[in-house]
N, C-alpha and C positions, 0 to 999 in steps of 0.2 A: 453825598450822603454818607452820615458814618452807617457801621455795621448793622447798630440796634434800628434806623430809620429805613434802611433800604430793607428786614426782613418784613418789620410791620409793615410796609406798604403793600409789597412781595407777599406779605400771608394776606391784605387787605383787598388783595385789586387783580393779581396773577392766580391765574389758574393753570394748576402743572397736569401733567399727564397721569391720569390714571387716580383723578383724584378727585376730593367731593370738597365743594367751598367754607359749606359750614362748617367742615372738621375738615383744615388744611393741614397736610404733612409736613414734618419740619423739615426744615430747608438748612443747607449750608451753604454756604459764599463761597464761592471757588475766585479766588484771586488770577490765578496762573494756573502753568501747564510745562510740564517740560517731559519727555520720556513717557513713561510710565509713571511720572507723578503729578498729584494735584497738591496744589499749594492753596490750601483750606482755612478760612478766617476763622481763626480760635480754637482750632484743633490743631496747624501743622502740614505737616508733609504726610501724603498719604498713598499707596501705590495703588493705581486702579486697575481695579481685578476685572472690571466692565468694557474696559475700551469704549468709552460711551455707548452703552449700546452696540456692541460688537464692531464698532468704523472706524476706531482709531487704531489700527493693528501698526502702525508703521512709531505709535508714537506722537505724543504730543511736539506741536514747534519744531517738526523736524524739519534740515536744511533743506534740504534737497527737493521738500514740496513748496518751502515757505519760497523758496530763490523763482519758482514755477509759478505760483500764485503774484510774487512781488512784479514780476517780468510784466505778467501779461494786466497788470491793475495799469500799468502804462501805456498801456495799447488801448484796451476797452475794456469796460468789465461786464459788460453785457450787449448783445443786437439781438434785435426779433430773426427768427431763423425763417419766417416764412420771406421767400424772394431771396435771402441773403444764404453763404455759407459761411465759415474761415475755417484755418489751416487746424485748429485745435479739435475743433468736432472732427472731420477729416484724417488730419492723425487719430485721435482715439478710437474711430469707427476701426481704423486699419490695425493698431493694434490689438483690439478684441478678438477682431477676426481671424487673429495670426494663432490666438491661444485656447477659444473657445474649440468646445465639441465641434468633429467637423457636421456641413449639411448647412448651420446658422451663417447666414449672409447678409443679410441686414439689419442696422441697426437703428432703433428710433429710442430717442430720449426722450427723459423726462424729470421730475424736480425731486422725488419720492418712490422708496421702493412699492408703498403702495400703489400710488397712481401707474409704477411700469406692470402692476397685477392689474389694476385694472384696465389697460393699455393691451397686455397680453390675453386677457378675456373677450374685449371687445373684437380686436382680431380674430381670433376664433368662431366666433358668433357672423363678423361678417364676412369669413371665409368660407362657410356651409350656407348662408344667404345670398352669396355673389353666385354660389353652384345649383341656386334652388332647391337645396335641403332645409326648407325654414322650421322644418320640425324641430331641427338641432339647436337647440336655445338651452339645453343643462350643460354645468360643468358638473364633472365628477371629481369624486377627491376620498383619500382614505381620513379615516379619525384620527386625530390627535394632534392635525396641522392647525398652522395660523401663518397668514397670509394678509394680513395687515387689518388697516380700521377705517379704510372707506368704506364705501356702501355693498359693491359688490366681490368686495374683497372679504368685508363680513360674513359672508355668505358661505362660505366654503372654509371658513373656520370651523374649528369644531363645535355643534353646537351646544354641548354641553358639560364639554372642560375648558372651551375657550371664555374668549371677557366678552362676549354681547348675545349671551342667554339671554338677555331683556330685549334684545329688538329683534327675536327671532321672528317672530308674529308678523313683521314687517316684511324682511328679508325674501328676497327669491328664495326659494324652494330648491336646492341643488340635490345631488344624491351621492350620498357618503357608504363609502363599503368599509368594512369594520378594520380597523388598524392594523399595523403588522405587528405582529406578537414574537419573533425569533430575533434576537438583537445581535446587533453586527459582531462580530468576532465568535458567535456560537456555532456550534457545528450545525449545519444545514439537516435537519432531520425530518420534514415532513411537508409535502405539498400541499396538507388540508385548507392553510390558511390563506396561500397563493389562490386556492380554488376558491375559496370564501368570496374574497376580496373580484375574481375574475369575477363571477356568476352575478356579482351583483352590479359589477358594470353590465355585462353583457342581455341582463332582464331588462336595462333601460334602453338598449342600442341605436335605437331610431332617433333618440331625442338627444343623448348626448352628444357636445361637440366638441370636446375636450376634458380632459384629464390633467387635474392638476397636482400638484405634490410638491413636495420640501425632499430633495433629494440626501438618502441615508440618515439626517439629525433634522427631526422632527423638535426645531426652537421653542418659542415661545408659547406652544401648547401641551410642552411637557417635556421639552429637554431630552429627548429617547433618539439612540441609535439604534435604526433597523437595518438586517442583514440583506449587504445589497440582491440577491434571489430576487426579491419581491420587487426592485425596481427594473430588474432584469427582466424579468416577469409580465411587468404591465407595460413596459416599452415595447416587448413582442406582439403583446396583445394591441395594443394602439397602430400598430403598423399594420398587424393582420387584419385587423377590424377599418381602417382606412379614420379611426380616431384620433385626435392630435392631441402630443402629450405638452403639458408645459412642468418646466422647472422653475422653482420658485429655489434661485441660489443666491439671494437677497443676504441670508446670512451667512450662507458656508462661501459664498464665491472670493477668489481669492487666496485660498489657503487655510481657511480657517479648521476643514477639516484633517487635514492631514494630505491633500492634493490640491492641486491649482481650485478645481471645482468637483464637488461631490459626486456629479455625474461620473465622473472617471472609475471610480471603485467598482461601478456595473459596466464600465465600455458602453455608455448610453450617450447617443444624441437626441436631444428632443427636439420638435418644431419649432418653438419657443422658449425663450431663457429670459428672465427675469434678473439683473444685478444692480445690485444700489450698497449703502452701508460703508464698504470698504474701498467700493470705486473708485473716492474720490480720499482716501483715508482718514475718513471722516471730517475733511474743511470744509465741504459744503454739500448740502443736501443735493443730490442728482439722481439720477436713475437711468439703468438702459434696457429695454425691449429689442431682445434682437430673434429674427426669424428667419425660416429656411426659404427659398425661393419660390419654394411650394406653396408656402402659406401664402407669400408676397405678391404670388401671383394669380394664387386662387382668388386673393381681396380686389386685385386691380383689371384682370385679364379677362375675367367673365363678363361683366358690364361697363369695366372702364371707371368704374363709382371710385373716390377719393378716402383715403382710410379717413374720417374725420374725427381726426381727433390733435392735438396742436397747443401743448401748454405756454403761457407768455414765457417762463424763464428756460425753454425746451432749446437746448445744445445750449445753453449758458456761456459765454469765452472762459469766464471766470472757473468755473465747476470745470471745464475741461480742460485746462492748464492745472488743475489739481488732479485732476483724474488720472490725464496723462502720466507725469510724474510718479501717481499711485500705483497707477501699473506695472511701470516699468521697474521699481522696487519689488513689485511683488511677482517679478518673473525672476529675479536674481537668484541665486540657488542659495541662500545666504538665509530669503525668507522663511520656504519652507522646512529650512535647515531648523533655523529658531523656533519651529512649531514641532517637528520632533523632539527637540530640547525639552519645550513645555512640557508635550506629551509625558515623556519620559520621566517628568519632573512628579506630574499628577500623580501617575501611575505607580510610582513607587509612594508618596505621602497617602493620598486621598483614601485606600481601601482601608487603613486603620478604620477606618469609621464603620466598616461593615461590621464591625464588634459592638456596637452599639445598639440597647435595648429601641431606640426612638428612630434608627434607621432602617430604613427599606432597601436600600437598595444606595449602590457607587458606581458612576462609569466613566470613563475619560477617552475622549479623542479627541485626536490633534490638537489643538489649542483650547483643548473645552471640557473644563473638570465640571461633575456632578456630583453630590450627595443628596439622595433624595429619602427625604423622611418617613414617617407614619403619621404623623399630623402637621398641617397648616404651623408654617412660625410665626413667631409676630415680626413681621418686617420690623417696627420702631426698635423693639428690643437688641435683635441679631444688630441692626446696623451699628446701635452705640457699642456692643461688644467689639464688632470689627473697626472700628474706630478707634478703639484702647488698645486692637493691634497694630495698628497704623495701616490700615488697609481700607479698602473702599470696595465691597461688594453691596448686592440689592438681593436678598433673596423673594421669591414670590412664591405664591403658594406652600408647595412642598420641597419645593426647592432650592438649596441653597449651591449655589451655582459659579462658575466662574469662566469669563472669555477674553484672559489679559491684553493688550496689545503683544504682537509678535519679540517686540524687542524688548522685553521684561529681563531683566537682568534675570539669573537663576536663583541668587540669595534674596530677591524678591515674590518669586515664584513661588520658592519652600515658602515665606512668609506668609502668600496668600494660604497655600495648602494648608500651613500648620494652624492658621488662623479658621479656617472651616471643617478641619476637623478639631478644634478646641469648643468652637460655636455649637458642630454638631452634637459631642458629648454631652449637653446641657440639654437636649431635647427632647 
């Protein structure tokens, strides 16, 4: 099909994400991929300021995973993991485990960062049911998180800055303490909000069975850095309280924030970690749930009961020959090196915009520039302007935003920068 027959089909019959059928958003043809650019039908070359969705940080077509991916398509590119193992789930579980927080010891896959939240949930739930605490059926969470778009993953989104205010009605009932308000790099000035946030886990304590959270960069619920205190904070509290914490490092894990995993900035280990996104650097959709022995053996050792839970594409050959390779890049001192670069990059362009009548607010860490507005953009609009810069950002809401792949040249970096605060003067 030429270009004009594959959109009309494409606007006729596909349904994208995040979007309504009868007014479908316009779409462009991505041909190719190379680096940090997309090669765009009828626009061009264009550098992606996205990393699809924060997974391609290593770069598009890169060698080194494609040679990883090509190997193992020769071997198998898939087995059912139940009764079977191979050397690729294997290796990966053992290099997790060499990098992650220590305490985390086992690891269970899966195909989506969502389903490892809700993978990570369900654990919990049958962790304090295997011990006879069945009261413990809430998860707790602060505001402003997002934790993906299955059903109970919905749940402990925020309920009313995040995207499924319509199916609250439905939703379990979780219990949300009020956000953190003191953003990371500010001077640490007051316990009141630490207490907020504590009192109102600890008014639920019988029922809750976990705690969950976006460690330091609260994503797609608002793009906000909070100062690690607070997660220092509620990981003491979880421990003293005999509550289990989870990390949801789906988007920061890997480096995205400015260390391997976001958890590091507070010296936290939680029960449970949550990584997907960059895993695999973004070739293939995968996910991993990994737990302390504690959890592992709270779920198995009290009754012997089976964690049941086991998706068809779970340890995938394919996703873990990518994985692998994605990792082993992203221990290199070389990656995080390039996410100071960025950093550095943002942080000198991106605060020009704090001049601006139509902004709110600018922050940047590690690999992840913000400028966040005073009112809603039109995503249509912003896009084609960033388009005429030869760039490829999505902003949503109030946000116009950026999480390049790691290996972004610099003279594409300034372009993205210069490119959102040129977008945001217009606002």
């Amino acid at each position: 099909m030429d270009a004009e027959e594959l959109l009309k089909f494409d606007g006729e019959h596909v349904w994208h994400p995040y979007a309504s059928v009868s007014k479908p958003p316009s779409r462009r043809i991505v041909r190719g991929a190379c680096g940090a650019k997309l090669d765009v039908e009828g626009v061009g070359e264009l550098v992606d300021g996205m990393s699809s969705w924060w997974a391609v940080v290593h770069g598009y077509n890169n060698a080194f995973i494609n040679a990883a991916v090509e190997a193992q398509l020769g071997k198998m590119s898939h087995v059912m993991f139940g009764g079977f193992t191979h050397e690729g789930a294997v290796e990966l579980a053992r290099k997790l485990l060499k990098i992650v927080p220590k305490g985390l010891a086992k690891v269970f896959y899966s195909d989506s960062g969502s389903v490892a939240m809700e993978v990570a949930m369900k654990m919990a739930l049958q962790y304090w049911s295997a011990r006879g605490f069945g009261k413990k059926r809430l998860i707790a969470t602060i505001r402003g998180g997002y934790h993906g778009d299955t059903w109970h993953t919905m749940s402990v989104c925020d309920p009313v800055t995040g995207m499924h205010a319509r199916l609250f009605g439905g939703l379990p009932v979780q219990v949300f303490a009020p956000r953190p308000e003191i953003p990371f790099g500010a001077e640490w000035n007051s316990e009141g909000d630490v207490k907020d946030i504590l009192e109102c886990f600890k008014s639920r304590l019988e029922e809750i069975a976990a705690v969950v959270l976006e460690p330091i960069v609260q994503g797609a619920g608002g793009m906000r850095f909070y100062h690690p205190n607070y997660l220092r904070a509620i990981s003491d509290f979880c421990r003293e309280s005999g509550i289990l914490l989870i990390a949801d490092e789906i988007a920061t894990g890997f480096g995205r924030s400015g260390k391997l995993f976001a958890c590091e900035y507070a010296g936290v280990s939680p029960d449970i970690m949550c990584l997907g996104k960059a895993l695999t650097g973004g070739y293939v959709s995968f996910a991993a749930t990994l737990a302390s022995d504690k959890v592992a053996d709270g779920i198995s050792s009290f009754d012997g009961a089976p964690f049941m839970h086991g998706p068809t594409f779970m340890g995938n050959p394919l996703a873990c020959a990518a994985a692998n390779a994605s990792v082993e890049l992203a221990v290199k001192p070389e990656s995080l090196e390039n996410v100071a670069r960025i950093e550095k990059i943002l942080s000198k362009i991106l605060p020009e915009a704090k001049n601006f009548k139509g902004v709110a607010d600018v922050r940047v860490l590690g690999a992840i520039g913000v400028i966040e507005t005073k009112k809603p953009v039109d995503m249509e609009s912003c896009r084609k302007k960033f388009e005429s810069e030869g760039v490829w950002l999505r902003p949503f809401g109030k946000l116009v935003y950026t999480m390049p792949p790691f290996v972004t040249e610099s003279r594409d970096v300034e372009k993205i920068a210069n490119a959102m605060v040129r977008v945001a003067s217009e606002e």
